[in-house]
N, C-alpha and C positions, 0 to 999 in steps of 0.2 A: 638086834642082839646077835650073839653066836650063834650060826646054823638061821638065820632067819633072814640073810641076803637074799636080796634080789639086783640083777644090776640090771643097767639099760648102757652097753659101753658107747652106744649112738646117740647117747642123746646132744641135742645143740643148743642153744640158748641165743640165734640169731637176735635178737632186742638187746638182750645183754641190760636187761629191767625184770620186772616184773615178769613172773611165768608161772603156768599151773600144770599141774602134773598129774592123770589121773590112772587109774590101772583095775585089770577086771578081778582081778584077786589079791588075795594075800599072799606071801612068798610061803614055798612049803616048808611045814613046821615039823623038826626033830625032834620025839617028845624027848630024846635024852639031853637036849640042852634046855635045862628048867628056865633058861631067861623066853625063851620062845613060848613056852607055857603062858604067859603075861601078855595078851593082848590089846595092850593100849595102843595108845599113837603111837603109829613108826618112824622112826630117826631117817631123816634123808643126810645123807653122804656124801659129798661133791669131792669128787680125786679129780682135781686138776691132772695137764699132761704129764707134768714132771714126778708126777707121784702124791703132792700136795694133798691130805685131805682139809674138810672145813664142812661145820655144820653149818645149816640156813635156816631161818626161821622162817616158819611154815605155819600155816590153817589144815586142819584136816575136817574134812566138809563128807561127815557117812555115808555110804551107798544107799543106805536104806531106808531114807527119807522119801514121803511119799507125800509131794505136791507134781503140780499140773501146773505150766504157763499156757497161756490161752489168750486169744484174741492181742495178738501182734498187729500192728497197724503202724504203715509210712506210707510218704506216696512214692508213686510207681515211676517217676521221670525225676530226676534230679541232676544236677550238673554238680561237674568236680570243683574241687575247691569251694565249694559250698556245704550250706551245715543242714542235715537230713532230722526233723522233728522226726520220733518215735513214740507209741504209749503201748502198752501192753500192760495185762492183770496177771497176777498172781493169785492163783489159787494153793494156800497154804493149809492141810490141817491139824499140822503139830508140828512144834522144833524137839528135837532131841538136845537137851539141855548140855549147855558147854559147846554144845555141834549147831554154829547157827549156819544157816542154809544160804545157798549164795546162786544167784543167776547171772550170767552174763552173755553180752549179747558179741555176734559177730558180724561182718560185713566178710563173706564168701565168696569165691568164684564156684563154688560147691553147695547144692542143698543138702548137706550132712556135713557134721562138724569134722570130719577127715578130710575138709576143704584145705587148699594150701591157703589158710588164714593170712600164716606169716610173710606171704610176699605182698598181700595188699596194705601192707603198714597199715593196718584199722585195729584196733582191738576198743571197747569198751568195758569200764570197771563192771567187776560184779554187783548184783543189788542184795543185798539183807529181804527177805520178805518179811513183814510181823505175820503174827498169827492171824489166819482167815485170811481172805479177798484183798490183795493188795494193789492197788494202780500205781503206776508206775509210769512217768514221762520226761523223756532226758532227748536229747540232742547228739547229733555222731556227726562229726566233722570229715567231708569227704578230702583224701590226698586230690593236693594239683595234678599230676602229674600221672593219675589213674586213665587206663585205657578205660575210653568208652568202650559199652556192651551194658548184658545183663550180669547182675550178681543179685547171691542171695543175702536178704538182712537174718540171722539167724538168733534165735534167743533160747540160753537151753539151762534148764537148770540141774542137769545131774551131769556133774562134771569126771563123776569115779567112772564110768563107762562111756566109751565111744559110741555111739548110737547108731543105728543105721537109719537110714529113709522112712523103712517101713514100719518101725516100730512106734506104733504107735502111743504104747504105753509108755514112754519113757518121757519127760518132763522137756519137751523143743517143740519148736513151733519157726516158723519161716514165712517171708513173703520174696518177693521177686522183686527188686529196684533196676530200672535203668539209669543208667551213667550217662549221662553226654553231657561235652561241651560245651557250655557258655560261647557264644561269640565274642570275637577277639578282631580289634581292627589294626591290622598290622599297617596298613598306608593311607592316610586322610587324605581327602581332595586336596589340591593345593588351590590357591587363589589364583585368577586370570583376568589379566587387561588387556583386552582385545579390540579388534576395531568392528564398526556397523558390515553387516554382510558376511562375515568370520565364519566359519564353521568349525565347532568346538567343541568339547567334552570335557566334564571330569569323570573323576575315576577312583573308585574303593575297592581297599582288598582287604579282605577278615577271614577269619578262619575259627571254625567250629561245629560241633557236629550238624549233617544235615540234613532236612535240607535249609538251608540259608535263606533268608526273603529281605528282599532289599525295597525302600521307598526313599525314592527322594523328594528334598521338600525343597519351595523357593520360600527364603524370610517366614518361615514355619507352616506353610499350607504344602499339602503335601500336594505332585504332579502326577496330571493323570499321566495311566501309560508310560511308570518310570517305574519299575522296578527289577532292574539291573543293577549290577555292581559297576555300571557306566551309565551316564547320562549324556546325552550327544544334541547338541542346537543347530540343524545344517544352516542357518542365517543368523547371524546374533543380530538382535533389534535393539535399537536402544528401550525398550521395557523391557530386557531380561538381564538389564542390569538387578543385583541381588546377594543374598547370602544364598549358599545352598548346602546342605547340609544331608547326608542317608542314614536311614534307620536301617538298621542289622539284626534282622530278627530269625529265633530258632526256638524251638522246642523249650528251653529251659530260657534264655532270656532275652534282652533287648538293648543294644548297643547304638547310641550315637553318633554318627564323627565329628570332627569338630566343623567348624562353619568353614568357608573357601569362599569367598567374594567373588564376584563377576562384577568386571567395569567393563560396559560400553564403549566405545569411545566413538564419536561422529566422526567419518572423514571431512575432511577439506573440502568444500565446491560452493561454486559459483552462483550465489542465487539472483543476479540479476547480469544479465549481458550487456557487454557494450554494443553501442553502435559506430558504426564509420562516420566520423566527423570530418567536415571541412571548414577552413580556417583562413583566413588573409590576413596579409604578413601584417605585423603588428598589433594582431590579437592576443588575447591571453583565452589562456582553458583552464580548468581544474578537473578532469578526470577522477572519480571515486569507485573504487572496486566492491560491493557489493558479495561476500563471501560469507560463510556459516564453516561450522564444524565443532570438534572440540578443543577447546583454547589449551594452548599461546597457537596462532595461527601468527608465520611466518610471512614476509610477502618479498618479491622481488620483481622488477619492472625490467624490459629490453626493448630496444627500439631496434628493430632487424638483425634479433638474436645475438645485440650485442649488453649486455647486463649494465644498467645508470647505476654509477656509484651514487653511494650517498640517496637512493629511492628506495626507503625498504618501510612507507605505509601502506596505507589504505587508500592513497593522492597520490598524484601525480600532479602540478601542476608547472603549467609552461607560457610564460609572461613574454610580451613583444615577440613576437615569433618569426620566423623567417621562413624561408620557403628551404632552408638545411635543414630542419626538424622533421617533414613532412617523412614518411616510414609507416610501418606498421609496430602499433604500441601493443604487449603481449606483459599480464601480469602474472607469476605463478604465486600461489598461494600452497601452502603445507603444514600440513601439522602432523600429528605423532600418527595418523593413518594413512595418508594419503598426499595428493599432489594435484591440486587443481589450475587449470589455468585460462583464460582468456583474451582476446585478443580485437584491435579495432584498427581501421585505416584512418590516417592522420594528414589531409594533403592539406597543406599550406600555399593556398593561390598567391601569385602576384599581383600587387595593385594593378585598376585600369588605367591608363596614361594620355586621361585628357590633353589635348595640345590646340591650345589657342592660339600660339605664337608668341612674338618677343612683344614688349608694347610698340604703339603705332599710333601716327597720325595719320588722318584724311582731312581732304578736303575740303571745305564747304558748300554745302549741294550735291556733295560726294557720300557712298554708303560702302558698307564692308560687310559682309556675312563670315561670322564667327561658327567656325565648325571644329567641336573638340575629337571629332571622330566617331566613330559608330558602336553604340553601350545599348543599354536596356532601358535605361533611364536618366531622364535629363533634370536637375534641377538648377536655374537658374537665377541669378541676383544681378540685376531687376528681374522682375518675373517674362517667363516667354515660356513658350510652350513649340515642343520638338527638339530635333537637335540642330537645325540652324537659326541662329539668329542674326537677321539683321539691323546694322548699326548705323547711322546716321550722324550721332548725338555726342558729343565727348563724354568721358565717365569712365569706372572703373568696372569691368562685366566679368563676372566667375560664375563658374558651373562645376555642378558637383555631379558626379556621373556613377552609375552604379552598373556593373559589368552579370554576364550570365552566373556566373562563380553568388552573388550576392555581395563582392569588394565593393567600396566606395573609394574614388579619390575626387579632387578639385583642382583646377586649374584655375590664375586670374590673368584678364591681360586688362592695361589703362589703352583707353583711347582720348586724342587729343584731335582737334578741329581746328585747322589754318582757314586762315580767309582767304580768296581766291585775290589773286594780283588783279590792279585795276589800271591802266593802261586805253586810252582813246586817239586815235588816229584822226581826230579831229571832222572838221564838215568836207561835209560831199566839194567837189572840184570842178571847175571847168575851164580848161585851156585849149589854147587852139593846135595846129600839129606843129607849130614852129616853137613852139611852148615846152616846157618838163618839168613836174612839180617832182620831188622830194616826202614819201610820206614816210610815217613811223613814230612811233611811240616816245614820249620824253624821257620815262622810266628806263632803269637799266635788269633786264631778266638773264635766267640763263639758259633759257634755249627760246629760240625765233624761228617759226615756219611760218612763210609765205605762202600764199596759195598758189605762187609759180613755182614752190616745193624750195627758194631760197631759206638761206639759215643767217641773211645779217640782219642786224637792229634794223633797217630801214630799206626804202623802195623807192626805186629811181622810173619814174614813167615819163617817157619820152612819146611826144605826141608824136612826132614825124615818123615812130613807127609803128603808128596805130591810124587805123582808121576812122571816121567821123565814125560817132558814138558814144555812149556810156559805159565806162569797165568799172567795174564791182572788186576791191582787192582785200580781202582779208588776212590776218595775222593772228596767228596762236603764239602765244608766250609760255613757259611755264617758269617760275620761281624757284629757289631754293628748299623748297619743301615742297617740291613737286606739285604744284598748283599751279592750275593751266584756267588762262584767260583766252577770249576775242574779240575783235573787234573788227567789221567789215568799212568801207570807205568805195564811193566812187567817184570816178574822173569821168567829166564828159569832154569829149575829144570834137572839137570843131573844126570847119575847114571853110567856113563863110564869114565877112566878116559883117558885123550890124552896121545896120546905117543909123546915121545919126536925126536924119528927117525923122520925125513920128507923128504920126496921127493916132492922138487920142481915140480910145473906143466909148461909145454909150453902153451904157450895163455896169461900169463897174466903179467899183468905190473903191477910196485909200481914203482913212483918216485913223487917227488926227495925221494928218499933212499939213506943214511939216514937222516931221517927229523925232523922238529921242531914245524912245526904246523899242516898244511894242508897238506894232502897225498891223489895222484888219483891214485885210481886202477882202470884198465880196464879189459877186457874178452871177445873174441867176441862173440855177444847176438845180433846177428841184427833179429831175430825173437822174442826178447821180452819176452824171458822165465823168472820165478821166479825164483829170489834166495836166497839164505841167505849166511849170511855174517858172521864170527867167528874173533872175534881178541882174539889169546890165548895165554898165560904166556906159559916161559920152564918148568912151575911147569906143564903144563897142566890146569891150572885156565883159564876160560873163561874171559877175561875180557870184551867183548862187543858183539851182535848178534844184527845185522841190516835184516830184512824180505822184505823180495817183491823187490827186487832188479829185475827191467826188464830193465834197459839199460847196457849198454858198457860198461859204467862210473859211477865209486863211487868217491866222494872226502868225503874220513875220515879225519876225526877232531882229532890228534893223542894229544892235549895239556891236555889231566886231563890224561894221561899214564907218567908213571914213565921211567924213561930211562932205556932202555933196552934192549932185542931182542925179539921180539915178533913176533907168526906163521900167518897169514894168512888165512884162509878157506874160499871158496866160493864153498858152495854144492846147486844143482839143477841138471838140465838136464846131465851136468858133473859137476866133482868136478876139483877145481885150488887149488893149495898150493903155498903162497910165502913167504918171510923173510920180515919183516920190524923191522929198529932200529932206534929206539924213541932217539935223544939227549937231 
């Protein structure tokens, strides 16, 4: 009313809501303005800047109410953005009727309500007490975006006067809340595909009051001796393939991150070696590479660093082979780690090259030794044993021969057997030196050696220029297929002529006399003395000398003699003379 202002020209109303208003007095009263006199509720007044006034409705809550709040209770750590349980009693012993009593609580950076309330955006509605002992439990929702620290929770029920600390009699009560920070994971591990032997980490970063405590877990068991906001593996094994995941732990809560997978991955390598192989020409191989790791494993072959098209298995395989393939074989093998490779010698021998020759005939009575040349081993058809064989026999003979290398080859050659040419120079001779027989073969050959070292068909022996005696004359032939015959002959060369008188000797026999084919003469010779033997013409012509006679018994062959009568003679130790007549 008139005379009964009060202004406050600072007041603010940052919320721009709800607000309470309290003051230690009443404005002073003019008794000469009688509306002042009237002590009821007082009219609050809002003059906006431009002059504007406006009434608000309003609670008017008496000074002079006498209750006590007591036994405030929250707990003492909380994080922002989180909602703070509260309970606290009211001790109430009377409402002033029409004036119900009102408590409200604050969240402070101040233990007195001359805290700057208004910049911690907190307020909580007032409460009603009933009459007597009132409990009281409600919920204060902390701002996100509050600095951690201490503040106080304050709950006061006498709102007409600012209170100080000390005053103990005035209706407030306080405890002490700390603020902090919930963990916050601002970067999750990421996933990792790595290879065996890798040295590796992941890595979390959060942020929130601290101090911060970090575990990491594999597939949800937690690691010993992991609690960093890094975890590092100096060798990846293929077991620490996994999920991994840290917990972010503080004071007010407990944070997750999300999972990050770990793959292993096996390198490429070689789990069985080659060896150096050798090979003869016309073999085949198959070569297999024997390799691990983690798949698709790659493969590529080179034969002296030079890369085979068209070879990209696990095989190599190389049919009839030559002695151009022989090199060093090298396979590489790779996969998404790594690069393995291996490598083997490849000599490709050449066959051994038995040589028996072209085929061949020999002679008969004649032999040939078959030699294929010098191997390690002989195997022969017909069977023989060693590396020469000799051959006699016509037939077809091969050998299979096996060389230092372990190559095999064979060889065959045919052999053929000629009969030996047969040719006879006919019987022994005797003419006297005015005489010349004519010897020689009837057959026609192609080569003739005399044993006076001549080369014709035949042999001209002239007595006259020989001396009384026996000459011995042989002849070698050979044939057309190189096949050599002989035949010896002799001439006995006389210079006496026989007499035609004869006297019969005693001792010896001819029968049958007279004869026609076969005639034996005997003589007794039981000591085995030599003799010689004379069949002669009545001209005196010799016509036959048989030598070396040491038995008893001769049977003459009387059929190439002309019919006749013919002498006898057997000279040696003694001499016999008899008749024989040839029909």
């Amino acid at each position: 009313g008139e005379g009964c202002i009060d202004t406050d020209p600072m007041f603010i109303n940052p919320a721009g809501g709800n607000f309470a208003l309290s003051w230690t007095s009443y404005p002073t009263i003019d008794a000469s303005k009688s509306p002042c006199i009237d002590t009821g509720d007082p009219q609050f007044i809002f003059i906006d800047p431009d002059g504007t006034r406006s009434d608000m409705g309003y609670q008017h809550f008496p000074q002079n109410v006498d209750f006590h709040l007591i036994d405030l209770s929250a707990p003492s750590i909380v994080s922002s953005d989180s909602t703070i349980y509260i309970s606290f009693t009211i001790e109430n012993p009377g409402l002033s009727s029409g004036h119900p009593d009102t408590t409200v609580v604050y969240l402070s950076d101040d233990s007195m309500l001359s805290g700057d309330d208004s910049l911690l955006g907190v307020f909580v509605a007032g409460y009603i007490p009933a009459a007597g002992d009132t409990v009281v439990q409600d919920t204060l929702t902390v701002a996100t975006d509050i600095q951690e620290g201490e503040y106080y929770l304050i709950a006061a029920a006498d709102i007409y006067n600012r209170v100080t600390e000390n005053d103990e009699t005035n209706n407030m009560d306080s405890v002490i809340i700390e603020i902090r920070h919930s963990p916050k994971i601002t970067d999750h591990p990421d996933p990792l595909v790595v290879c065996q032997g890798d040295s590796i980490g992941f890595n979390v970063a959060a942020t929130g009051s601290g101090p911060l405590l970090y575990q990491w877990r594999k597939d949800g068991i937690e690691l010993a001796d992991s609690t960093f906001p890094y975890l590092r593996i100096g060798m990846a094994a293929l077991s620490d393939t996994g999920e991994y995941d840290c917990i972010v732990t503080n004071a007010v809560g407990t944070l997750i991150s999300t999972k990050a997978g770990l793959t292993v991955n096996m390198p490429a390598m070689i789990a069985s070696e080659f060896a150096d192989t050798g090979l003869c020409v016309h073999d085949s191989i198959s070569v297999v590479i024997e390799a691990g790791g983690t798949l698709p494993l790659s493969y590529k072959w080179f034969l002296d660093n030079q890369e085979l098209s068209g070879v990209t298995d696990t095989i190599i395989s190389l049919e009839d082979v030559s002695v151009d393939v022989s090199g060093i074989y090298r396979c590489v093998v790779t996969n998404v780690c790594a690069m393995a490779a291996d490598s083997f010698m490849l000599t490709v021998n050449p066959l051994p090259v038995p040589e028996l020759g072209r085929d061949t005939s020999i002679c008969d009575g004649s032999g040939i030794e078959l030699d294929p040349g010098a191997f390690e081993i002989y195997d022969w058809t017909p069977v023989n044993a060693g590396r020469i064989y000799p051959v006699s026999d016509s037939g077809n003979y091969s050998v299979q021969v096996t060389d230092a290398n372990g190559c095999v080859s064979a060889d065959t050659i045919k052999i053929g057997v000629n009969p030996l040419p047969e040719f006879t120079l006919g019987p022994d001779s005797v003419i006297y030196k005015d005489e010349t027989i004519l010897i020689g073969p009837d057959d026609v050959f192609t080569v003739y050696l005399w044993s006076d070292a001549s080369t014709e068909n035949s042999l001209l022996v002239d007595g006259s220029l020989l001396t009384e005696g026996t000459y011995k004359y042989w002849l070698d032939v050979t044939d057309d297929n190189g096949c050599m015959a002989s035949d010896t002959v002799s001439v006995t060369i006389l210079t006496w002529p026989v007499s035609i008188e004869w006297q019969e000797s005693t001792g010896m026999k001819i029968y049958p006399n007279p004869a026609t084919g076969y005639v034996t003469v005997t003589i007794p010779n039981p000591s085995g003395y030599k003799y010689r033997l004379y069949v002669i013409g009545l001209t005196g012509k010799v016509y036959r000398i048989v030598e070396d006679i040491k038995t008893s018994t001769y049977v003459l062959n009387t059929q190439d003699l002309q019919k006749g009568l013919y002498l006898i003679e057997i000279q040696g130790l003694k001499n016999y003379r008899g008749r024989l007549v040839v029909q």
